[in-house]
C-alpha positions in Angstrom: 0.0 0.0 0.0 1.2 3.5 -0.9 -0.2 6.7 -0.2 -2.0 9.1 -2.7 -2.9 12.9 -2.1 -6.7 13.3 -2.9 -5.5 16.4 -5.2 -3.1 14.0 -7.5 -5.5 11.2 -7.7 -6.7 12.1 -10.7 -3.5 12.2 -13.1 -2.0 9.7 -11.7 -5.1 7.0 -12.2 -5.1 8.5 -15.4 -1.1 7.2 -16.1 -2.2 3.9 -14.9 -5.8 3.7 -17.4 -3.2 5.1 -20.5 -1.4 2.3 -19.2 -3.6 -0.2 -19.0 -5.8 1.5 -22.3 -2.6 1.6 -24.2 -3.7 -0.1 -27.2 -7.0 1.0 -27.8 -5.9 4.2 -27.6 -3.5 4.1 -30.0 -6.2 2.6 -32.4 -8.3 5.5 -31.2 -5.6 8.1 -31.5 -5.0 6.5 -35.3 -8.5 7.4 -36.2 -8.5 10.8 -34.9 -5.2 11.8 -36.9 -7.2 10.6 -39.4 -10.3 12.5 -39.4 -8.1 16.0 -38.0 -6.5 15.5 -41.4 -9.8 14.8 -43.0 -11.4 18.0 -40.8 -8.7 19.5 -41.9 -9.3 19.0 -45.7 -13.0 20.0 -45.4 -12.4 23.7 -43.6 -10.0 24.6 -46.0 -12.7 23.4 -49.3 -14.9 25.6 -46.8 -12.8 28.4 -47.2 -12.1 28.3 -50.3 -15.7 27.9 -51.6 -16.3 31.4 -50.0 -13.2 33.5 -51.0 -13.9 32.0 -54.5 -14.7 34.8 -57.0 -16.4 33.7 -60.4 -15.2 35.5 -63.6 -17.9 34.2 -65.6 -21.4 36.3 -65.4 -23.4 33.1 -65.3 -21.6 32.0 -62.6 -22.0 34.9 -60.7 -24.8 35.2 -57.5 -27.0 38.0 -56.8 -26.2 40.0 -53.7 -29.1 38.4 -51.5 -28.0 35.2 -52.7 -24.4 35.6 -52.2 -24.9 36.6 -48.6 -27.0 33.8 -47.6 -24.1 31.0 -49.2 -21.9 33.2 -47.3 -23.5 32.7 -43.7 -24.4 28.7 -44.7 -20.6 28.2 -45.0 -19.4 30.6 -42.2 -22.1 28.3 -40.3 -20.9 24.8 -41.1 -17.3 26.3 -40.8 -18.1 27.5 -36.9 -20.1 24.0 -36.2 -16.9 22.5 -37.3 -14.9 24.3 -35.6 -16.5 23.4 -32.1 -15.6 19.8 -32.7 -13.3 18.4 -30.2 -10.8 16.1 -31.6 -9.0 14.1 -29.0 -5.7 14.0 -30.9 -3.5 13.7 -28.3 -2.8 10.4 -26.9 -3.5 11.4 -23.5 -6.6 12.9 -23.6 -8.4 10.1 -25.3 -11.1 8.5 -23.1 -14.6 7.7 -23.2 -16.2 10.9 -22.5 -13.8 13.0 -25.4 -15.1 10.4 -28.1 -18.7 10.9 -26.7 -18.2 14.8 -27.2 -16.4 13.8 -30.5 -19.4 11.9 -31.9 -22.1 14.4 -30.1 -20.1 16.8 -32.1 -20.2 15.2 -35.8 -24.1 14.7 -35.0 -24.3 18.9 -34.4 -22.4 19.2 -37.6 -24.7 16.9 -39.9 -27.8 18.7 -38.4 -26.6 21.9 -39.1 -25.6 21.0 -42.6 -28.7 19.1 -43.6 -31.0 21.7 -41.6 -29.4 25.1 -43.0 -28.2 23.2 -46.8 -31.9 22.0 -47.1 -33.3 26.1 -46.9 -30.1 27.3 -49.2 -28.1 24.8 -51.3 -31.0 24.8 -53.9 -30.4 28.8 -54.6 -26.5 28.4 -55.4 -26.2 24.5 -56.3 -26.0 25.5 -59.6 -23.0 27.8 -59.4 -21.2 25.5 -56.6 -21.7 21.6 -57.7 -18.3 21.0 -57.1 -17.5 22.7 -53.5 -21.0 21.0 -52.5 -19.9 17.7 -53.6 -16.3 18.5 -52.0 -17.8 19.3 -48.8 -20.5 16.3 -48.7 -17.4 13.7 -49.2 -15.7 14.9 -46.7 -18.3 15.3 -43.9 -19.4 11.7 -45.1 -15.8 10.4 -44.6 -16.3 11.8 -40.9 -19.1 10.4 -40.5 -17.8 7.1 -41.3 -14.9 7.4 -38.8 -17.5 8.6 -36.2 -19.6 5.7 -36.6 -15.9 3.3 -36.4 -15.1 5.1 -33.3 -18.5 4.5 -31.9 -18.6 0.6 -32.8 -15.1 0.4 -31.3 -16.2 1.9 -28.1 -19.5 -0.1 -27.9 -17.8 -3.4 -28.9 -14.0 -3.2 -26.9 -13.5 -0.1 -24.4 -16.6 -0.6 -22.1 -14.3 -1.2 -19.4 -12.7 1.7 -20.5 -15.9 3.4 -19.8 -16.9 2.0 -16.4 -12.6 2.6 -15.2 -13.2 6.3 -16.1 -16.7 6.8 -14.8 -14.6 6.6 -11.7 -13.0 9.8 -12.3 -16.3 11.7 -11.5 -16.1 10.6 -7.8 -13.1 12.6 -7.1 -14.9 16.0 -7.5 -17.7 14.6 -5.6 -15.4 14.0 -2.8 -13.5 16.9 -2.9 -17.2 19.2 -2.5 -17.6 17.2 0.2 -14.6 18.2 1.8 -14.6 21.5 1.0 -18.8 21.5 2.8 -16.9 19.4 5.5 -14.4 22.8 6.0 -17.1 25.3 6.0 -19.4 23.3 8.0 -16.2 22.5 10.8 -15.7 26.3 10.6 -19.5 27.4 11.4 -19.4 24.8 14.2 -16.4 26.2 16.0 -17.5 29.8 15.4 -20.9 28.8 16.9 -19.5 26.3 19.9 -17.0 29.8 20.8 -20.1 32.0 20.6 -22.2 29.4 22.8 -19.2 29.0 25.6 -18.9 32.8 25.8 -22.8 33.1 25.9 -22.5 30.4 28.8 -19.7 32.8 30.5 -21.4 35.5 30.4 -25.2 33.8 31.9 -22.4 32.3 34.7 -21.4 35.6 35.6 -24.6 37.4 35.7 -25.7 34.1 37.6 -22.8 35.0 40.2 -23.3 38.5 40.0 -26.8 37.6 41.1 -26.1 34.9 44.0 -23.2 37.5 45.4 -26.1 40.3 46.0 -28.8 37.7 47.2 -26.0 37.3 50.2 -27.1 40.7 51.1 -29.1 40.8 54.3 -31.9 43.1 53.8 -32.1 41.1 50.3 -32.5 37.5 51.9 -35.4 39.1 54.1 -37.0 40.1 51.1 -36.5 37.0 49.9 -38.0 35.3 52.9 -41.1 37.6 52.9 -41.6 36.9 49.3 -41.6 33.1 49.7 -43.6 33.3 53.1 -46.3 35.4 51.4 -46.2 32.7 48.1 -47.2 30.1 50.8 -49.6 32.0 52.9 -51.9 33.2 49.7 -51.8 29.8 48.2 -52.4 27.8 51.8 -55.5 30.9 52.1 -56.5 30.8 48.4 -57.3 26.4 49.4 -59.8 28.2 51.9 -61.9 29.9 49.6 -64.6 26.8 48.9 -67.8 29.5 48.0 -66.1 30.3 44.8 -67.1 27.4 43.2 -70.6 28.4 44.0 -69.8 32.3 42.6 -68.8 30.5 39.0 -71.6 28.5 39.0 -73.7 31.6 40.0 -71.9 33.9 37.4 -72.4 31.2 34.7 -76.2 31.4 35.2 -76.4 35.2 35.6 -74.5 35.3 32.0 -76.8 32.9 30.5 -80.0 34.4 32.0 -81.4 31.5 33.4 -81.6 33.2 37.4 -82.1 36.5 37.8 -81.0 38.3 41.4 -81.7 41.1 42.4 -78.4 42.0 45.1 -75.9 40.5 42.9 -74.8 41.0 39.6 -71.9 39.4 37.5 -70.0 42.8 38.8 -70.3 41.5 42.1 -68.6 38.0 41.4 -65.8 38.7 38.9 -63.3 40.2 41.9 -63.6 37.3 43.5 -63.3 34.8 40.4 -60.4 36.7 38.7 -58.1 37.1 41.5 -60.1 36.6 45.0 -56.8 37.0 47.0 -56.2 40.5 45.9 -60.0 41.0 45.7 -60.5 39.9 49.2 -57.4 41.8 50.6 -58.3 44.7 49.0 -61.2 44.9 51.8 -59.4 44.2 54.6 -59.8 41.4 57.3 -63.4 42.6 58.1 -64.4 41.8 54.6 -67.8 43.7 54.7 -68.6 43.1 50.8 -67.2 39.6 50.3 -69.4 39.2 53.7 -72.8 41.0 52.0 -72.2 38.5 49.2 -71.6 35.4 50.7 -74.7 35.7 53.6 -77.1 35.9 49.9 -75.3 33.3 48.7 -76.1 31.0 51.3 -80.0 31.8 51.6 -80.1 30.9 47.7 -78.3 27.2 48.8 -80.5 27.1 51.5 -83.7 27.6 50.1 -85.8 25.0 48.5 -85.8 26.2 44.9 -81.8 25.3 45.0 -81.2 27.8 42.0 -77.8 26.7 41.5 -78.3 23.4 42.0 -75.1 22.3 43.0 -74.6 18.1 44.0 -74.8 17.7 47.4 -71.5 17.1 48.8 -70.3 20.4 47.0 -73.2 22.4 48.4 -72.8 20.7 51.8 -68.9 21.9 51.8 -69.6 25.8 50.1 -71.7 26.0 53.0 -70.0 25.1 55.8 -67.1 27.1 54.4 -69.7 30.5 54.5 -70.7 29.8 57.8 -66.9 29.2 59.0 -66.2 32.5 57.4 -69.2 34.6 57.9 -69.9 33.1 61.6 -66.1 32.1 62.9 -64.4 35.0 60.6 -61.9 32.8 60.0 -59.9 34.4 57.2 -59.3 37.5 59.7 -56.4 36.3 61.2 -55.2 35.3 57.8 -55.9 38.5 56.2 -54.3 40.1 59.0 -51.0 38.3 58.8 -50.7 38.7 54.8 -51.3 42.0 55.2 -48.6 42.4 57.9 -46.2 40.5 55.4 -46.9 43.2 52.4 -46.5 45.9 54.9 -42.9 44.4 55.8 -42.1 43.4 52.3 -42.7 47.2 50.9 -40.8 48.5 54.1 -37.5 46.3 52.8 -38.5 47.5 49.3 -38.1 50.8 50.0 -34.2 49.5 51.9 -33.6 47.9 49.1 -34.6 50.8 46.5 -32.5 53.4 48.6 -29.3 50.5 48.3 -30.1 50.0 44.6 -31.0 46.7 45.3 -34.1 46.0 44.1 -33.7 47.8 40.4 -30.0 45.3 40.4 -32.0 42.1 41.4 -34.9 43.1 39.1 -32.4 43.7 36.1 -30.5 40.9 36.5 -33.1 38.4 36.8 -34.6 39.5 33.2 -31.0 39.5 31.9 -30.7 36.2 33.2 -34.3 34.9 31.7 -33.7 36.1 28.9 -29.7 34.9 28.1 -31.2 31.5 29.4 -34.1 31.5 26.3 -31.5 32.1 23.8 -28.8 30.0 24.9 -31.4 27.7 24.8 -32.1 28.4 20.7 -28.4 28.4 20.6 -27.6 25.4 21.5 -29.7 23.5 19.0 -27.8 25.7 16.7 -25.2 23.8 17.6 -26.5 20.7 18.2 -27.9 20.5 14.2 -24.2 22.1 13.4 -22.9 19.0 15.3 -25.0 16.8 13.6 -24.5 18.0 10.3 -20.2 18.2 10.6 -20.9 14.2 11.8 -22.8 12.8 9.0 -20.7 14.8 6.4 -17.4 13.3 8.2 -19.0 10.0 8.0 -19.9 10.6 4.0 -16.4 11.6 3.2 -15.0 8.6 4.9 -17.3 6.4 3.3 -16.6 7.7 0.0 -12.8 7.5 0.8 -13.3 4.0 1.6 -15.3 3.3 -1.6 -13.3 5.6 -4.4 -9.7 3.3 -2.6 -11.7 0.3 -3.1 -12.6 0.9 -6.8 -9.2 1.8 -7.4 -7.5 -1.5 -6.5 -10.3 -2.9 -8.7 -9.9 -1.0 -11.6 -5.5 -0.9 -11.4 -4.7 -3.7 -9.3 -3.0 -1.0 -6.8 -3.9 -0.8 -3.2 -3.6 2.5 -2.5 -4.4 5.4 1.0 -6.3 8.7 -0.3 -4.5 11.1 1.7 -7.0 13.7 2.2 -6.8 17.6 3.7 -9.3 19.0 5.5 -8.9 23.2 4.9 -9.1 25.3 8.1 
């Protein structure tokens, strides 16, 4: 095994399929001398045909007519022209005789298409040049349809060796999309380790002023009052009978007098705040929930709630509106706010509360987009894998058909670009 740079694969399997091709491509390269000579021989009839003057009058063509045999030759001459004749040994394959033969076909159309629309108005004149010319293009011809029975009948493994050539550039794009996907990624993994840094540091920023005193109080208040509204929010049993009463009052099917939908919303939409808002002797909540009871109470049972509910809203009435027992939880809430806006204003005069308050949105906000970062990454990750995996694969494959095709076990050395 020797070792091959991806970038000088491709001339030197080339030396080894002259070597192995070596005599059909001398056959090859003995027809195309050939037909350059013949090519040759027909561009320069071309040429001469239209620098030809006539000294006889009936020989002569009328303006119009002169100008169109001028642009039929000048045509066939420029179809002819964009043949490509593989003359040199070397760069004889396959693919050059396809273009060869693909060529030859462009030149017959051309002929035959344009000649079929002209000849007719200078044939007369030109006999001789037009019987030049079709001898010539019919000796190519000839040779094109050789070359194309020699390739069908003794170079198809000439074919399928070279059809390897076309996996080299495939390889190579996929090594260059290997570079500039390798170069996003660290671009994006340095962006994403210095966004990390930074949340860190605003997360330590954040930690080191939470160790201030009048801070941690705050703190404390904040998660004592969080526990007292939601342990005294479990309390409040009769709203299920204000929904139920505000559904019916919105449809129309009960119509009371003392209470409207007004009335209930408060205490639906935030009752804590609603019912702190009034203080611990609750007078309205109080008005509200004495009518409520009557209407359970009575025998109509307007809101006709089952009877394990109703049972439970109204022993939670009576417990409020006969043992006031959400005073003394009113009361302590509202001695909590009154201590937590005492620190706020400690903290506003220190600076502390605006710091906390920005830092915590900088810090929600640096954690969302890290977040959408790092699946940025992640899909960048992804991506820079499977293309690593392709262009080993191919690697693999492209040595493999190598030692198939020459015999020689080779190692593709390849360069990733930074």
């Amino acid at each position: 095994m020797f070792e091959v740079n991806l970038v000088d694969l491709e001339s030197w399997y080339l030396e080894q399929l002259q070597e192995r091709f070596k005599r059909e491509h001398k056959l090859l390269s003995k027809i195309f001398a050939k037909i350059a000579d013949e090519v040759a021989q027909a561009k320069n009839a071309l040429k001469a045909w239209r620098s030809y003057k006539p000294e006889k009058d009936e020989e002569k063509l009328d303006e119009k007519t002169q100008k169109i045999m001028e642009r039929f030759v000048d045509t066939v001459l420029n179809s002819i022209d964009e043949m490509q004749i593989p003359t040199i040994h070397n760069s004889i394959s396959y693919e050059t005789c396809q273009k060869f033969n693909d060529g030859v076909k462009k030149v017959y159309f051309i002929y035959n298409s344009q000649g079929k629309k002209t000849i007719r108005r200078f044939y007369k004149q030109f006999k001789l040049e037009i019987k030049e010319i079709d001898l010539h293009l019919r000796k190519i011809g000839n040779y094109s349809q050789k070359i194309n029975k020699f390739l069908l009948k003794n170079y198809q493994d000439g074919k399928e060796a070279e059809s390897l050539l076309k996996r080299i550039p495939l390889l190579q794009n996929n090594i260059e999309r290997l570079a500039i996907t390798k170069k996003k990624l660290d671009e994006l993994e340095s962006t994403f380790e210095s966004m990390k840094s930074k949340l860190k540091d605003m997360e330590e920023k954040l930690d080191k002023l939470n160790e201030d005193p009048d801070l941690q109080k705050f703190q404390k208040i904040e998660h004592d009052l969080e526990i007292a509204k939601r342990e005294f929010r479990e309390k409040l049993k009769f709203k299920k009978a204000f929904k139920k009463m505000k559904k019916y009052l919105e449809k129309g099917t009960i119509s009371l007098r003392d209470i409207s939908e007004s009335d209930l919303k408060p205490y639906l939409k935030d009752s804590v705040a609603a019912i702190l808002s009034e203080g611990p002797k609750i007078p309205h909540l109080r008005q509200l929930l004495i009518k409520t009871r009557i209407m359970l109470e009575d025998e109509k049972d307007s809101l006709q709630l089952k009877s394990d509910l109703k049972t439970r809203v109204i022993e939670n009435i009576n417990d409020i509106v006969s043992n006031n027992s959400l005073e003394h939880e009113i009361q302590k809430i509202l001695e909590l706010e009154e201590k937590k806006e005492e620190i706020r204003k400690l903290m506003k005069s220190k600076g502390l509360e605006s710091q906390r308050n920005d830092l915590k949105e900088k810090i929600s906000i640096a954690t969302v987009d890290l977040e959408h970062f790092e699946n940025d990454v992640a899909r960048y990750r992804r991506d820079y894998k499977d293309l690593l995996n392709k262009v080993k694969s191919e690697r693999e494959e492209l040595q493999e058909a190598v030692k198939t095709e020459t015999g020689q076990d080779i190692k593709l050395k390849i360069i990733i670009p930074s």
